[in-house]
N, C-alpha and C positions, 0 to 999 in steps of 0.2 A: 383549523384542526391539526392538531400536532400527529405525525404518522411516523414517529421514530422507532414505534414498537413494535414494527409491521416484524413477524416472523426470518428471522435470518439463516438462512441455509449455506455449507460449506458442501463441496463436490468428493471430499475426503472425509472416509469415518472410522475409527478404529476400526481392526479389521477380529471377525469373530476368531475362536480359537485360534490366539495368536501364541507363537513360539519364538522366544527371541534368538535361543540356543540354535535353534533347527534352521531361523532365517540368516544368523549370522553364518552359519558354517555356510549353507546355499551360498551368499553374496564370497567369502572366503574362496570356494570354489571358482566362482565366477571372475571372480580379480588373479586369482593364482595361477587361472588357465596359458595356455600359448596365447589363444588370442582371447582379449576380453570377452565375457558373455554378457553384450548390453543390453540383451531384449530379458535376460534375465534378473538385473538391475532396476532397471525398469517395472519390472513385475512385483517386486519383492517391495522397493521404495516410495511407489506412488501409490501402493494400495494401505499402507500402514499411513495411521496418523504419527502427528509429531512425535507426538511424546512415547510411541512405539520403535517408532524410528531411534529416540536416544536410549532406548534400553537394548534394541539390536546393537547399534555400537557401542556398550558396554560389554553385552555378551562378546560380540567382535574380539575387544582388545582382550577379556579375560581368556578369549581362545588361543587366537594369534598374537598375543604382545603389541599390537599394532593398530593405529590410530586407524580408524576407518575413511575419517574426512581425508587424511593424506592420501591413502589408496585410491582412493575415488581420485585425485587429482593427480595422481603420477599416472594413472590407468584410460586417462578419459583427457579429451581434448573441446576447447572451444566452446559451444553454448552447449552443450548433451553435456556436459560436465559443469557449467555454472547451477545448467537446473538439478543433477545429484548432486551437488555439494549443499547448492542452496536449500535442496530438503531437508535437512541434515542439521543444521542450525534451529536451537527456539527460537518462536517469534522475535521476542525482545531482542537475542544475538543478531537476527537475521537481520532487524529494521537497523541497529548498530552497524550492522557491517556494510547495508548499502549507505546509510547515512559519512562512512567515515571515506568510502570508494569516492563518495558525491562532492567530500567537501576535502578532502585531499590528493582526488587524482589530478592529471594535467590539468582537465577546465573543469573547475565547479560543474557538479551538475545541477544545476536551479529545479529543473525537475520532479527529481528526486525528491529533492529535502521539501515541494511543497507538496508531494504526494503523501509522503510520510506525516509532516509535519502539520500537515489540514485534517487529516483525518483519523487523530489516533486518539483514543481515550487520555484523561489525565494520568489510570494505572497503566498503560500502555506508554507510554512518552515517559512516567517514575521508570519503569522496568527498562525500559530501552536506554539511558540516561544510564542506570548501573551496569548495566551491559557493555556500555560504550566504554564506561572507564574502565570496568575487567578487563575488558580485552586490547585495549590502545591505551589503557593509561592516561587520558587524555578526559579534559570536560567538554562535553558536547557543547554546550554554552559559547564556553570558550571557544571553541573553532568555528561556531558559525560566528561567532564577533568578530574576529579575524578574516573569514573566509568570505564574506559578505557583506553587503555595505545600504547605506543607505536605509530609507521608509522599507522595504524588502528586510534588511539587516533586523530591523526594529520589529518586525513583527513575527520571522522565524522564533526571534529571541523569547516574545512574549509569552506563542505557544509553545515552544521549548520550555517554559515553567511547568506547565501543566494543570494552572492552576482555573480552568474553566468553571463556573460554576455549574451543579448538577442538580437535574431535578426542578431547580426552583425557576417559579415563573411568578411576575406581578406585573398585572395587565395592566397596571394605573401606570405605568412609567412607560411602557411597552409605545406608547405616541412621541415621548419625549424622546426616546433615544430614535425613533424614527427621524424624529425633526434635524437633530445633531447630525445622523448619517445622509440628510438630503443636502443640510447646509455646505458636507464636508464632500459633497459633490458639486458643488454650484461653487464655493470658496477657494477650494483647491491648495489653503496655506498647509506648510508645516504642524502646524498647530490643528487644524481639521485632519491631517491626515491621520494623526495621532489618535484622536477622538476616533475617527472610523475602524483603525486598528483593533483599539483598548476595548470596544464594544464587538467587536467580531471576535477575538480570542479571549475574553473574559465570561461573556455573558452565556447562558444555558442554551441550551438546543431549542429546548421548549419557550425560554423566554426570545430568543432569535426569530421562529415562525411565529411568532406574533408580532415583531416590530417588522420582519418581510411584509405582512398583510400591512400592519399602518405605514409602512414607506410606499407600497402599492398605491392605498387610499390619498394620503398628502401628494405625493409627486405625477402620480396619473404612469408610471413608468415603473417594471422591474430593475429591483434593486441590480442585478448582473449587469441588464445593458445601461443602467449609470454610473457602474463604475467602468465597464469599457467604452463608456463617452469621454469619461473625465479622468483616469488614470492609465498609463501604459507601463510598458515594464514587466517583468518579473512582480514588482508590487500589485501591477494589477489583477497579473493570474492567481496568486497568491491567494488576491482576497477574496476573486471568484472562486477558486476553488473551496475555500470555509464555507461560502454561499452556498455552492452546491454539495457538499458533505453535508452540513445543516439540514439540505430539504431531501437529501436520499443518496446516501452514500455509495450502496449498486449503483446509481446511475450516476454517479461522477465517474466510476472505477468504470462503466461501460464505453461511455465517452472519453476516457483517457486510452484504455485500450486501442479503440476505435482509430484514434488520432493515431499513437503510436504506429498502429498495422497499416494505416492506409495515410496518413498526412507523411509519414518519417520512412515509407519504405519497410517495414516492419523494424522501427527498433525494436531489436533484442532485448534489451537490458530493462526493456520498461515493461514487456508484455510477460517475461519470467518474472519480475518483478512482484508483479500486481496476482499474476496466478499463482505464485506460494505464498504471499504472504495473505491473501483472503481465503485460500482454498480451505480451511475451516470454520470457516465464518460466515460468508454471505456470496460466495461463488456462482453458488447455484442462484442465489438474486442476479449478481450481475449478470448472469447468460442469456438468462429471461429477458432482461432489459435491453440487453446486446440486442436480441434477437426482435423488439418490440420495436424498439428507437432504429438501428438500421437496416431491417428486413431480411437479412443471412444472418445465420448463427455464427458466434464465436469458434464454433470446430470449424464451420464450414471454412471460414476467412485463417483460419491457422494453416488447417490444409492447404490452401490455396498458397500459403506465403513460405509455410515451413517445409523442410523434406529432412528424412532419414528417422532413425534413433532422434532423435532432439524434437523433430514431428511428432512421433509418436509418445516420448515423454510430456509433450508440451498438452496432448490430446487427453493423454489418460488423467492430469491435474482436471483437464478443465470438465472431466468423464460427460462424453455428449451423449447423445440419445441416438439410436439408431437415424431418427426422422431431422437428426442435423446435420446428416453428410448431403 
């Protein structure tokens, strides 16, 4: 049974009787002050959806002449200032601009491009794709061919097309590509890996959870732990991670979290990351799930790791419930 339709929930929702004029002068106030007003920031940015958010910084510049994203970054320092600016950007901008950090800072971040790059719609990966050359000039394509190498190289590229098929499912073939992805575990050439790629970023969601069930039934073994028997690398999380985007996408983003807070020391970049770019979307799935699969809630595990302003912005994204502190 295919469960991709299950209900998706974001932790951010437009906010009622919104005033873009009234919130931009607030935030103007609050960056003009002696010292910044960031619990004011804070208040004003996390509770507006996106697309409120870029009509307050229009009002902004039509007020003050003056860019909003700059202010936010001459005004604010360190992660309380990646997560304002990061609000701040549309989606599409937003997965561009970590996408070009990832694949042009010092060290590739592998990360990144396969958090991005596993789990985004075919219109999501078109939009981001145009986003990327607006703003860098550059083709996405092109940099990860450059930037990246190898069976890993090969399969960013693929889903970097975005040309997944949608929708369609046909059970009569659904054994055959099973067979192909046990063989391209057991064979391990060039040529099987290619096959295992072309069918994980080509084929439908819907027709995917039906070759997981007959790769289940032929091999007696889930798909995930045969490809971390038989691949390692960046290739391998890669392809895990298509796997588990496939079968429930909160719970890969709950598990990435997870890792991030507690495998990495809180990385930063991965846990701001993941809470703006779903917090309209399925946040409030991944909390759920957080809080199913490792027994403390996402606020409780932030609070624990985060402090200040950056705490409290990181908290109000992820908006917990009183019974999760």
């Amino acid at each position: 049974m295919y469960c991709g339709d299950y209900q998706t929930q974001g932790t951010i929702f437009p906010a009622p009787n919104f005033n873009p004029i009234m919130d931009a002068q607030v935030l103007g106030g609050a960056l003009q002050g002696i010292s910044c007003e960031k619990d004011v920031l804070i208040d004003i940015l996390t509770q507006r959806c996106n697309s409120q958010r870029l009509m307050i910084a229009e009002a902004y510049r039509d007020m003050y002449g003056r860019d909003l994203i700059t202010d936010l970054k001459e005004n604010l320092s360190h992660h309380f200032k990646e997560v304002m600016v990061g609000l701040m950007y549309p989606p599409a901008s937003y997965d561009a601009h970590e996408l070009w950090h990832a694949l042009k800072g010092v060290d590739t971040e592998e990360n990144c491009l396969i958090d991005i790059l596993a789990s985004r719609s075919n219109m999501e990966i078109f939009q981001m794709k145009e986003a990327y050359l607006m703003q860098y000039n550059n083709d996405l394509q092109q940099d990860i061919d450059s930037e990246t190498s190898g069976h890993f190289r090969d399969t960013l590229m693929n889903l970097a097309q975005g040309t997944r098929m949608e929708g369609y499912a046909d059970p009569s073939s659904a054994a055959q590509d099973a067979m192909i992805l046990w063989e391209a575990c057991q064979r391990k050439t060039g040529e099987h890996k290619d096959m295992l790629q072309m069918i994980l970023c080509n084929k439908s969601y819907q027709q995917l959870w039906m070759v997981f069930q007959e790769f289940q039934n032929i091999s007696g073994q889930d798909l995930v732990d045969a490809i971390n028997e038989c691949y390692d690398g960046y290739f391998q999380e890669l392809l895990v991670a298509i796997v588990l985007c496939v079968r429930d996408k909160p719970s890969y983003f709950a598990y990435r979290l997870y890792n991030a807070i507690h495998e990495f020391g809180f990385h930063n970049k991965t846990v701001i990351r993941i809470l703006i770019a779903r917090s309209e979307i399925d946040l409030m799935n991944i909390r759920q799930r957080y809080k199913e699969r490792y027994g403390k809630s996402l606020f409780h595990d932030i609070k624990h790791f985060a402090s200040g302003h950056y705490e409290r912005a990181l908290l109000a994204i992820c908006a917990g419930d009183a019974e999760d502190y």
